[in-house]
C-alpha positions as CSV (number, residue, x, y, z in Angstrom):
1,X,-10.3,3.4,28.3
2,X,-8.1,5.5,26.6
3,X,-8.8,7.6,24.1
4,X,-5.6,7.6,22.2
5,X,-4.8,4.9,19.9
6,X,-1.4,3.2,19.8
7,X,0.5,2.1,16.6
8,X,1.2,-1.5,16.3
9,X,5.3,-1.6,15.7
10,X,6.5,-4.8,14.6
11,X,5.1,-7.7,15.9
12,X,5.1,-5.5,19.3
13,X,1.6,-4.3,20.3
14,X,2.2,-0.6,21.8
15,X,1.3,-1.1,26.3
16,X,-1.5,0.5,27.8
17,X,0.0,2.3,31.0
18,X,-1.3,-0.2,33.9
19,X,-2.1,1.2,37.1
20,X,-0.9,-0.8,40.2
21,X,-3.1,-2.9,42.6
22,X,-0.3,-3.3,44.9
23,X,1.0,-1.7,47.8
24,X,4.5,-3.1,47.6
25,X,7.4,-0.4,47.4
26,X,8.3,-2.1,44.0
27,X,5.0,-1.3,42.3
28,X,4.8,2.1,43.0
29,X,3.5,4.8,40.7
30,X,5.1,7.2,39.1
31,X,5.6,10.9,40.6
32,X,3.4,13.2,38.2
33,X,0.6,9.9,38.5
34,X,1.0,9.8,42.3
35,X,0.7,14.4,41.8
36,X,-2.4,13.7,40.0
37,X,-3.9,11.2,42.6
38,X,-3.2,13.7,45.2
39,X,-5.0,16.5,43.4
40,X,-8.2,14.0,42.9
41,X,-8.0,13.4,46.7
42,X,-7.8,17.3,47.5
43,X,-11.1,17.8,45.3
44,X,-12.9,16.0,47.8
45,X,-11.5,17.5,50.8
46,X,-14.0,20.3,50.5
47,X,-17.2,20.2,52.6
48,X,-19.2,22.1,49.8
49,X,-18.0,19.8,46.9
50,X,-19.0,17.1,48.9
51,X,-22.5,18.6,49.4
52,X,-23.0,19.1,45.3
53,X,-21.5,15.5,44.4
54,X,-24.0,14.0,46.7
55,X,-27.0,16.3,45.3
56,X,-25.5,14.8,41.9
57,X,-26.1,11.0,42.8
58,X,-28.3,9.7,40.0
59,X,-29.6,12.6,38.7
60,X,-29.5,16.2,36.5
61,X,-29.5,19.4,38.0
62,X,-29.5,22.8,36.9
63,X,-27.5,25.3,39.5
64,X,-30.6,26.3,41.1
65,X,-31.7,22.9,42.4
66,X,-28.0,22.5,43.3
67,X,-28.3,25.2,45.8
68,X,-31.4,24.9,46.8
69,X,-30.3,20.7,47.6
70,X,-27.2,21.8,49.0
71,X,-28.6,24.9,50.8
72,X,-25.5,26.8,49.0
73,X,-26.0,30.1,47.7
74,X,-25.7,29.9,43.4
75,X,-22.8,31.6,43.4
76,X,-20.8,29.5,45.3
77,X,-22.5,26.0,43.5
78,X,-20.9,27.5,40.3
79,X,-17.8,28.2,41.9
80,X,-17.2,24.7,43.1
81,X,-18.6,23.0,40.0
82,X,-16.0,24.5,37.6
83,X,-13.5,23.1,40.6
84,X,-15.6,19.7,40.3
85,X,-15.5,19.8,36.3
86,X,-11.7,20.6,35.7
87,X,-11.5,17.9,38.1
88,X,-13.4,15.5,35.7
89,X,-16.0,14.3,38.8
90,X,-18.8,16.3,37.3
91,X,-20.0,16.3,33.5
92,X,-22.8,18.7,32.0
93,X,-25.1,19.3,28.8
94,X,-26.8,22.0,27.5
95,X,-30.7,21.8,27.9
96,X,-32.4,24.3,26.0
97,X,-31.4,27.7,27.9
98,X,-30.7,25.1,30.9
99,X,-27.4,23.6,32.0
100,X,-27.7,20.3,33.7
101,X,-25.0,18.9,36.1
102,X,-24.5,15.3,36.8
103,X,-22.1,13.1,38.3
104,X,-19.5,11.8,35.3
105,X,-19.6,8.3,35.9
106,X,-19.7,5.5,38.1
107,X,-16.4,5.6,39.6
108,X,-17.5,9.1,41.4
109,X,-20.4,7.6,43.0
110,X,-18.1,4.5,44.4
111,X,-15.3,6.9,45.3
112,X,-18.0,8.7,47.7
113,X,-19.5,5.4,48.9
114,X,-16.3,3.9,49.6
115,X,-15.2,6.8,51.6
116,X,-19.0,6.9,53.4
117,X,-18.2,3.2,54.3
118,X,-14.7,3.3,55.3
119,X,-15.6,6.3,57.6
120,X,-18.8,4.6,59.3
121,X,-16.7,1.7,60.3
Protein backbone atom coordinates (compact mmCIF):
# COMPACT_ATOMS: atom_id res chain seq x y z
CA UNK A 1 0.00 0.00 0.00
CA UNK A 2 1.19 3.18 -0.70
CA UNK A 3 2.38 5.47 1.51
CA UNK A 4 1.36 8.66 -0.09
CA UNK A 5 -1.97 9.96 0.17
CA UNK A 6 -3.90 11.34 -2.76
CA UNK A 7 -6.19 14.44 -2.79
CA UNK A 8 -9.72 13.89 -3.60
CA UNK A 9 -10.45 16.53 -6.72
CA UNK A 10 -13.94 16.99 -7.40
CA UNK A 11 -16.06 14.29 -7.29
CA UNK A 12 -12.91 12.35 -8.83
CA UNK A 13 -11.08 10.12 -6.35
CA UNK A 14 -7.16 10.49 -7.26
CA UNK A 15 -5.99 6.33 -9.03
CA UNK A 16 -3.77 4.18 -7.35
CA UNK A 17 -1.18 3.17 -10.13
CA UNK A 18 -2.45 -0.60 -10.85
CA UNK A 19 0.05 -3.04 -11.77
CA UNK A 20 -0.94 -5.42 -14.72
CA UNK A 21 -1.85 -9.15 -14.36
CA UNK A 22 -1.71 -9.54 -18.01
CA UNK A 23 0.63 -10.53 -20.52
CA UNK A 24 -1.15 -8.97 -23.46
CA UNK A 25 1.07 -6.35 -25.44
CA UNK A 26 -1.71 -3.74 -24.56
CA UNK A 27 -1.21 -4.00 -20.84
CA UNK A 28 2.25 -3.55 -20.67
CA UNK A 29 4.08 -1.57 -17.97
CA UNK A 30 5.62 1.31 -18.29
CA UNK A 31 9.55 1.67 -19.10
CA UNK A 32 11.10 3.08 -15.73
CA UNK A 33 8.40 0.18 -13.90
CA UNK A 34 9.59 -2.51 -16.32
CA UNK A 35 13.71 -0.81 -15.23
CA UNK A 36 12.74 -1.30 -11.79
CA UNK A 37 11.46 -4.92 -12.23
CA UNK A 38 14.64 -5.77 -13.97
CA UNK A 39 16.81 -4.38 -11.16
CA UNK A 40 14.58 -6.58 -8.54
CA UNK A 41 15.29 -9.59 -10.81
CA UNK A 42 19.16 -8.83 -11.01
CA UNK A 43 19.19 -8.80 -6.96
CA UNK A 44 18.50 -12.27 -6.99
CA UNK A 45 20.86 -13.29 -9.67
CA UNK A 46 23.64 -13.54 -7.12
CA UNK A 47 24.54 -16.92 -5.60
CA UNK A 48 25.56 -15.19 -2.19
CA UNK A 49 22.35 -13.10 -1.89
CA UNK A 50 20.60 -16.12 -2.41
CA UNK A 51 22.42 -17.93 0.36
CA UNK A 52 21.58 -14.89 3.09
CA UNK A 53 17.79 -14.52 1.95
CA UNK A 54 17.36 -18.14 2.57
CA UNK A 55 19.33 -17.95 6.14
CA UNK A 56 16.66 -14.99 6.52
CA UNK A 57 13.47 -17.28 6.11
CA UNK A 58 11.49 -16.77 9.32
CA UNK A 59 13.91 -15.48 11.51
CA UNK A 60 16.55 -12.54 12.99
CA UNK A 61 20.03 -12.66 12.48
CA UNK A 62 22.85 -10.66 13.50
CA UNK A 63 25.94 -10.74 10.66
CA UNK A 64 27.71 -13.39 12.46
CA UNK A 65 25.00 -16.03 12.28
CA UNK A 66 24.65 -14.91 8.70
CA UNK A 67 28.03 -16.03 7.86
CA UNK A 68 28.35 -18.69 9.91
CA UNK A 69 24.60 -20.03 8.14
CA UNK A 70 25.78 -19.12 4.85
CA UNK A 71 29.39 -20.21 5.36
CA UNK A 72 30.25 -16.46 3.98
CA UNK A 73 33.02 -14.61 5.45
CA UNK A 74 31.35 -11.30 7.53
CA UNK A 75 32.67 -9.12 5.31
CA UNK A 76 31.11 -10.17 2.36
CA UNK A 77 27.41 -10.89 4.40
CA UNK A 78 27.65 -7.09 4.96
CA UNK A 79 28.47 -6.40 1.56
CA UNK A 80 25.58 -8.14 0.06
CA UNK A 81 23.04 -7.04 2.68
CA UNK A 82 23.40 -3.28 2.06
CA UNK A 83 22.84 -4.75 -1.83
CA UNK A 84 19.76 -6.76 -0.33
CA UNK A 85 18.56 -3.58 1.75
CA UNK A 86 18.68 -0.81 -0.95
CA UNK A 87 16.98 -3.39 -2.74
CA UNK A 88 14.08 -3.41 -0.09
CA UNK A 89 14.22 -7.58 0.23
CA UNK A 90 15.92 -7.31 3.57
CA UNK A 91 14.78 -5.05 6.70
CA UNK A 92 16.79 -4.58 10.05
CA UNK A 93 16.47 -3.19 13.83
CA UNK A 94 18.74 -2.19 16.26
CA UNK A 95 19.01 -4.69 19.22
CA UNK A 96 20.89 -3.30 21.93
CA UNK A 97 24.69 -3.14 20.43
CA UNK A 98 23.21 -5.92 17.91
CA UNK A 99 21.83 -5.46 14.49
CA UNK A 100 19.33 -8.04 13.42
CA UNK A 101 18.52 -8.94 9.70
CA UNK A 102 15.33 -10.38 8.50
CA UNK A 103 13.52 -10.97 5.46
CA UNK A 104 11.05 -7.62 4.79
CA UNK A 105 8.05 -9.32 4.18
CA UNK A 106 6.11 -11.96 2.80
CA UNK A 107 6.43 -11.34 -0.80
CA UNK A 108 10.39 -12.14 -0.52
CA UNK A 109 9.80 -15.43 0.95
CA UNK A 110 7.15 -16.31 -2.12
CA UNK A 111 9.39 -14.66 -4.67
CA UNK A 112 12.15 -17.47 -3.50
CA UNK A 113 9.65 -20.26 -3.25
CA UNK A 114 8.15 -19.51 -6.52
CA UNK A 115 11.44 -19.48 -8.18
CA UNK A 116 12.51 -22.93 -5.96
CA UNK A 117 9.25 -24.36 -7.51
CA UNK A 118 9.35 -23.24 -10.91
CA UNK A 119 13.01 -24.53 -11.15
CA UNK A 120 12.24 -28.09 -9.57
CA UNK A 121 9.72 -28.68 -12.14
Amino acid sequence: MSERTDEIKTGVEAAESVVPTTCSPEDLPDEELLYDLADLFKVFSDTTRIKILYALMGRELCVADIAEATATSQSAVSHQLRTLKQSHLVKFRRDGRNILYSLADDHVYTMLNQGMSHICE
